[in-house]
C-alpha positions as a Markdown table, in Angstrom:
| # | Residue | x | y | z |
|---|---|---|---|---|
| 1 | Unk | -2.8 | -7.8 | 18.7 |
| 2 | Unk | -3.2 | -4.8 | 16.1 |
| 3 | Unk | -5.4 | -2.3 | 17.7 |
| 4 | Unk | -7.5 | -0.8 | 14.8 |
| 5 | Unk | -10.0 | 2.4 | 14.4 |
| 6 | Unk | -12.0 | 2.3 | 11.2 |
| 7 | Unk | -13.5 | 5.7 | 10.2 |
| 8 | Unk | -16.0 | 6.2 | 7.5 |
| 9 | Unk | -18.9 | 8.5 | 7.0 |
| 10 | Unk | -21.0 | 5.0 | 6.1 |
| 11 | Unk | -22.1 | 3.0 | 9.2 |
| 12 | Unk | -22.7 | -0.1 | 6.2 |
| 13 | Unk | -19.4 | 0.4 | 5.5 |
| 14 | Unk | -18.2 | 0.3 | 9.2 |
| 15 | Unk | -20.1 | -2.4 | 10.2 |
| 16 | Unk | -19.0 | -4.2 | 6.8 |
| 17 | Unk | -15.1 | -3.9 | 7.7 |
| 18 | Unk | -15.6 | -5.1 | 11.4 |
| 19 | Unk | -17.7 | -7.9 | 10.7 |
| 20 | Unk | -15.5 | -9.1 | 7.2 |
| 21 | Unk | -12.5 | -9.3 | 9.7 |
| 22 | Unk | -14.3 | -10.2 | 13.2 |
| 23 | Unk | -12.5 | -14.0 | 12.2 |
| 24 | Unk | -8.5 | -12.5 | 12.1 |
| 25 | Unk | -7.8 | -13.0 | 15.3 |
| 26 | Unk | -4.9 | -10.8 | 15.8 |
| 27 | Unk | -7.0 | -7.9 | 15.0 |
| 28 | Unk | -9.0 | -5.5 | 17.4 |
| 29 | Unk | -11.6 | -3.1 | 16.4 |
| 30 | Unk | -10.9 | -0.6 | 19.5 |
| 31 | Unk | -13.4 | 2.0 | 18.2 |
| 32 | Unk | -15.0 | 3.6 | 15.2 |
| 33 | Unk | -15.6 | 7.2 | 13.7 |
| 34 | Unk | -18.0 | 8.2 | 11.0 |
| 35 | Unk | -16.5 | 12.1 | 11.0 |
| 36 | Unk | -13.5 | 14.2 | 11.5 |
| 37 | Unk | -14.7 | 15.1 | 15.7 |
| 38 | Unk | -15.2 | 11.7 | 16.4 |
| 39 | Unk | -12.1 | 10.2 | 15.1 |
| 40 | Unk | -9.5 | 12.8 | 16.7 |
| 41 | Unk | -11.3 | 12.4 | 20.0 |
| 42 | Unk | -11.2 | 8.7 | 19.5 |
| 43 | Unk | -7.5 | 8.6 | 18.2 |
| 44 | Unk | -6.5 | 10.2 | 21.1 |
| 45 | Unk | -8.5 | 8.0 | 23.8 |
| 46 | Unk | -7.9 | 4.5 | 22.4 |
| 47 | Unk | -4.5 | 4.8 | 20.3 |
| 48 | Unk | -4.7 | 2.3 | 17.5 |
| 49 | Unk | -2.3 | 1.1 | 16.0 |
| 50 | Unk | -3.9 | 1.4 | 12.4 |
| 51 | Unk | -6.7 | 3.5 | 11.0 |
| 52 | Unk | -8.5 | 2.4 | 8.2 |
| 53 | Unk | -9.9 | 5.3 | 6.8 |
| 54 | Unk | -11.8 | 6.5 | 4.3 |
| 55 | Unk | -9.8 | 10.0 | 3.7 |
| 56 | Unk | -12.0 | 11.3 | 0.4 |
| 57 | Unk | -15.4 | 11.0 | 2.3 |
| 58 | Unk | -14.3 | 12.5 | 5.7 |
| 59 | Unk | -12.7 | 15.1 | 3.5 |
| 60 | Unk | -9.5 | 15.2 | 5.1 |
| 61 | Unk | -6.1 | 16.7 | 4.1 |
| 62 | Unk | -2.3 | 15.6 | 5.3 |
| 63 | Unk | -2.6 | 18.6 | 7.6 |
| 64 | Unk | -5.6 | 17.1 | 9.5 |
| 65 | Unk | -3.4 | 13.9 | 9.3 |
| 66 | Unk | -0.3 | 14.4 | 11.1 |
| 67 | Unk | -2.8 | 16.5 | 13.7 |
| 68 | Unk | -3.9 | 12.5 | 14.3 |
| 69 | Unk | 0.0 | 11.5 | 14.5 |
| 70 | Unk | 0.7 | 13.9 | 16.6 |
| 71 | Unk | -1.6 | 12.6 | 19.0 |
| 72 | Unk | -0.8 | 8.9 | 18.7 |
| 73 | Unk | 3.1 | 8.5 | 17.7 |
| 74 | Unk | 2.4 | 5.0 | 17.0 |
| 75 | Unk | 0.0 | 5.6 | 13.8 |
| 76 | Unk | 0.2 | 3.9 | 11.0 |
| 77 | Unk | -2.7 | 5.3 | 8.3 |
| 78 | Unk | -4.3 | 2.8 | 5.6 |
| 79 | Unk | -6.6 | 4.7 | 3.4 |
| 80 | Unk | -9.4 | 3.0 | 1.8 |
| 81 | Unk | -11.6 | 4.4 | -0.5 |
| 82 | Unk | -13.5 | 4.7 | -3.7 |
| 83 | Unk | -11.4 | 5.8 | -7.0 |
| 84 | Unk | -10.0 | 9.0 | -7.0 |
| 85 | Unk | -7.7 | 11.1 | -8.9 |
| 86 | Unk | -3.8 | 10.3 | -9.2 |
| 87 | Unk | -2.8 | 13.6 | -8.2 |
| 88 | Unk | -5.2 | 13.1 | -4.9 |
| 89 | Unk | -3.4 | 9.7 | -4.0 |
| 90 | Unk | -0.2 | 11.0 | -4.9 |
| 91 | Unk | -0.5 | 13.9 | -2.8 |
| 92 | Unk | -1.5 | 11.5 | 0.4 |
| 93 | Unk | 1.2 | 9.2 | -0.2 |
| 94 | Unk | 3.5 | 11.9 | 0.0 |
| 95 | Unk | 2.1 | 13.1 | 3.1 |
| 96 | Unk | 0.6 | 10.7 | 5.8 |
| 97 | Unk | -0.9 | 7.7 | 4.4 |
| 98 | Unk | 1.3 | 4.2 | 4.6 |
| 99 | Unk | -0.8 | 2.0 | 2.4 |
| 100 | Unk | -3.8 | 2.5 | 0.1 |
| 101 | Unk | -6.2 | 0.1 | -1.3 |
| 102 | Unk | -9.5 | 0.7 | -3.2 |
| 103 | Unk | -13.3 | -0.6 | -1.3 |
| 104 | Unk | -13.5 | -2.9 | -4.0 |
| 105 | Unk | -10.1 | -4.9 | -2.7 |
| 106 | Unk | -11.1 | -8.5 | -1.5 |
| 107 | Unk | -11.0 | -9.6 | 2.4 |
| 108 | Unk | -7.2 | -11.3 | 1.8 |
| 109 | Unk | -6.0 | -8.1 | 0.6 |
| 110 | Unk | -7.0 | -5.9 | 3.2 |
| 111 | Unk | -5.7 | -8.3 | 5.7 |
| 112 | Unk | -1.9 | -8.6 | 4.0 |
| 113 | Unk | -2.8 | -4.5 | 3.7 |
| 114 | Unk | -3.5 | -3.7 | 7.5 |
| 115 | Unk | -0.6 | -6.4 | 8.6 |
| 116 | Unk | 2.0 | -4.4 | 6.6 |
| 117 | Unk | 0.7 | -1.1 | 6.9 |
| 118 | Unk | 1.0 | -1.8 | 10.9 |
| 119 | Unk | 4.5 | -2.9 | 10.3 |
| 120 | Unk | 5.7 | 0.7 | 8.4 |
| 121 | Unk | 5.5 | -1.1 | 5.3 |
| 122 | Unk | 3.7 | 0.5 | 2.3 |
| 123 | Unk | 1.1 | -1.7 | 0.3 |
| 124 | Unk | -0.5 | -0.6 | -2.5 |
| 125 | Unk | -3.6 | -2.7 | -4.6 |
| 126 | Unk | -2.6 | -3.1 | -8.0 |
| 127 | Unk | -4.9 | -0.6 | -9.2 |
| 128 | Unk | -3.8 | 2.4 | -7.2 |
| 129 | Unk | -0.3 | 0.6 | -8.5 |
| 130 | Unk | -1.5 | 1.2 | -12.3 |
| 131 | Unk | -3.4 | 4.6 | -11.3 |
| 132 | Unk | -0.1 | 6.0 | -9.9 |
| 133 | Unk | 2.3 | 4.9 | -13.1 |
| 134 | Unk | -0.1 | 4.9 | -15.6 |
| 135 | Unk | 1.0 | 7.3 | -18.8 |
| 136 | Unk | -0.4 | 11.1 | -18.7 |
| 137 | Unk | -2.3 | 10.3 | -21.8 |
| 138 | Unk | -4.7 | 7.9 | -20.4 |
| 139 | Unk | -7.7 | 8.8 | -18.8 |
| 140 | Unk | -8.3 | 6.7 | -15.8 |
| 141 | Unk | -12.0 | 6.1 | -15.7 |
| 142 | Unk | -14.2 | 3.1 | -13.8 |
| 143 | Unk | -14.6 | 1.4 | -17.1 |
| 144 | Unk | -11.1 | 1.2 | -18.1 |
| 145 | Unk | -9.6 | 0.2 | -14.6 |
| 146 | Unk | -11.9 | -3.0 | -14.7 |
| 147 | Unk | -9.2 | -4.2 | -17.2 |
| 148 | Unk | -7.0 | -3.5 | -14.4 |
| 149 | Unk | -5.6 | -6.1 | -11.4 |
| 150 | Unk | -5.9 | -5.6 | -8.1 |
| 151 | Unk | -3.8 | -7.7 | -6.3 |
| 152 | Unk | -1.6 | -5.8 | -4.3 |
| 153 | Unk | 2.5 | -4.6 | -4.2 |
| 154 | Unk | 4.2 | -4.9 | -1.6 |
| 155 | Unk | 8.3 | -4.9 | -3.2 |
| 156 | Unk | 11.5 | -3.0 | -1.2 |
| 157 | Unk | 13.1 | -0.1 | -2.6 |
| 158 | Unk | 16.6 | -2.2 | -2.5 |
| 159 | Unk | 14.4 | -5.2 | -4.4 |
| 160 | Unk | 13.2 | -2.8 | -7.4 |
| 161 | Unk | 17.0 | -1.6 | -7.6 |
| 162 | Unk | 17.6 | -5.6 | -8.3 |
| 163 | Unk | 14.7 | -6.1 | -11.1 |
| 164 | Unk | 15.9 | -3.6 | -12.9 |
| 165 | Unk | 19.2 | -4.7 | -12.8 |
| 166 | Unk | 18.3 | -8.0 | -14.0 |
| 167 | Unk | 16.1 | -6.6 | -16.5 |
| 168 | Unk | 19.6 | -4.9 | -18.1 |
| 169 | Unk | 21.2 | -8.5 | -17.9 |
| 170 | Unk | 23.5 | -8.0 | -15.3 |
| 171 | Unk | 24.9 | -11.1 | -13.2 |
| 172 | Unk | 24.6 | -11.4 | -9.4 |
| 173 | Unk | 28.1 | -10.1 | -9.5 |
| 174 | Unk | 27.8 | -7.1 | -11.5 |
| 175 | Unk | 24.5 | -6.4 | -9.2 |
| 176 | Unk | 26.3 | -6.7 | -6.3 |
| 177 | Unk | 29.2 | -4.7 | -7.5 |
| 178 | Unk | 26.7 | -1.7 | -8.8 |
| 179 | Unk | 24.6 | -1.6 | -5.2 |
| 180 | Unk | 27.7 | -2.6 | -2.8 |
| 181 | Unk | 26.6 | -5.7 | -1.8 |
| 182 | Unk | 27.4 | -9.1 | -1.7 |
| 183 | Unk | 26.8 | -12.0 | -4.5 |
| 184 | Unk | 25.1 | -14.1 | -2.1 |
| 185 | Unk | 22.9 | -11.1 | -0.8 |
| 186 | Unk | 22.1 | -9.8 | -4.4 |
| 187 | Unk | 21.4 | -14.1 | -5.1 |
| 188 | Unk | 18.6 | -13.7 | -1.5 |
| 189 | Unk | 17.1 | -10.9 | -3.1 |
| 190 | Unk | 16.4 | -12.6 | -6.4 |
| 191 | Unk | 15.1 | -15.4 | -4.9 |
| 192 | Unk | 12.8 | -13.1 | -2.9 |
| 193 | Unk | 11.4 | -11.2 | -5.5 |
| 194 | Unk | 10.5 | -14.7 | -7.5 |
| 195 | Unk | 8.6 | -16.0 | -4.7 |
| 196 | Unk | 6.9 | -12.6 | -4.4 |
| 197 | Unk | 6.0 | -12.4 | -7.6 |
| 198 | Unk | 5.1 | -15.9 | -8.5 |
| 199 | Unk | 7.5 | -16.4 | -10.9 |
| 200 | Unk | 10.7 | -18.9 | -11.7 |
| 201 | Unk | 13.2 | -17.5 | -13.9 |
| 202 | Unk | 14.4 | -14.0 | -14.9 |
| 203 | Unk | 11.4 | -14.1 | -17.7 |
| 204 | Unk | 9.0 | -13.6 | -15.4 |
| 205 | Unk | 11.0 | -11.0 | -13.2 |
| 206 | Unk | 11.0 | -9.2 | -16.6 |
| 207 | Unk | 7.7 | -9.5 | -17.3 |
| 208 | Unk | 6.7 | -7.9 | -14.2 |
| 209 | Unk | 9.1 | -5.2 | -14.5 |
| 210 | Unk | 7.7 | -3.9 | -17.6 |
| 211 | Unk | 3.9 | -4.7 | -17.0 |
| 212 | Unk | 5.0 | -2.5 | -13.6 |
| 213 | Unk | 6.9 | 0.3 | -15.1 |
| 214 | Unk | 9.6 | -0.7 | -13.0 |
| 215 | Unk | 12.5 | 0.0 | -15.6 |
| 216 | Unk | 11.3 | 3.7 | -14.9 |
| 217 | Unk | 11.1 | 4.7 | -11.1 |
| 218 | Unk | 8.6 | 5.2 | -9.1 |
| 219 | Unk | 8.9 | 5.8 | -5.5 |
| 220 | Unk | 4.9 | 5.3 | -4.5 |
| 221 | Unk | 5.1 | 1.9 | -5.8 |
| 222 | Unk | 7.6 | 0.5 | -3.2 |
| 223 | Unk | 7.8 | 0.1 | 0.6 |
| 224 | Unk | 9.7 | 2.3 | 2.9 |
């Protein structure tokens, strides 16, 4: 059972989230917050496993954060809110948050979100995805990032090392040889990274790569 604590200054929006997921049966709402007091006092009694928060309309900073963390060890942090700047999401990805998905994400994707996030992993939609590799030059703005998909991300560090190995044309063997493993493991992580991505041949691993910005590293884009 995850043990969850959803904080948002909007009770719609809280009551939204509890009743969208009241069917997930490994899930427990445990309490709720709609400001800053509430949720450290709550944090502290009920210890959830995951908050779902909305961090832009509580106005809270990485600092107010790991204050949370500090009083639950076990926290795992899944912000959800409304479109903000990349420099914003940057700055709580490199700080407290796990996972980050937008309040327009659909009831699958916050599920796969929540179930990773309370794992350590890091899950991003696709649009915070785009926002975070997306060129200086273009201005992210609501009407262009309806263009934009938001199925989430969830690939390993070790299996973005692989794509863009493959998208150089190495073998397996050459792989293996560059990241110290073996044929057979580098051969399990292709066959991963098709399945994630929907794909069947090193096309479509391609594809993805440079749809992804992939061939160019970025660290927010991949779990921990």
């Amino acid at each position: 059972m995850i043990k969850l604590l959803i904080a948002d200054n909007s009770v719609l929006v809280r009551v939204g989230f509890k009743a969208l997921l009241a069917d997930v049966s490994n899930f427990n709402f445990v309490a709720e917050a709609e400001n800053e007091t509430e949720l450290k006092e709550k944090n502290k009694l009920f210890k959830p496993d995951v908050l779902i928060v909305d961090t832009d309309a509580l106005l809270l900073t990485n600092a107010d954060l790991a204050l949370l963390k500090k009083n639950n060890k076990n926290l795992q942090i899944l912000a959800i809110t409304q479109l903000i700047s990349k420099s914003e999401i940057e700055n709580l990805l490199n700080g407290e948050v796990t996972s980050y998905l937008l309040k327009e994400c659909d009831k699958q994707e916050i599920i796969e979100a929540i179930v990773e996030t309370n794992n350590g992993a890091r899950f991003l939609c696709g649009k915070i995805a785009h926002v975070l590799t997306a060129p200086a030059e273009i201005k992210i703005t609501p009407a262009y990032m309806q263009n934009v998909s938001c199925e989430g991300l969830l690939v390993t560090e070790r299996e973005a090392d692989v794509i863009r190995y493959i998208t150089e044309g190495l073998s397996n063997k050459q792989i293996a040889d560059k990241l110290c493993l073996s044929t057979h493991t580098v051969n399990t992580h292709r066959k991963n990274i098709m399945a994630k991505l929907g794909v069947n041949n090193t096309a479509g691993i391609v594809m993805y790569a440079v749809k992804n910005n992939i061939l160019d590293h970025n660290p927010y884009l991949f779990s921990n």
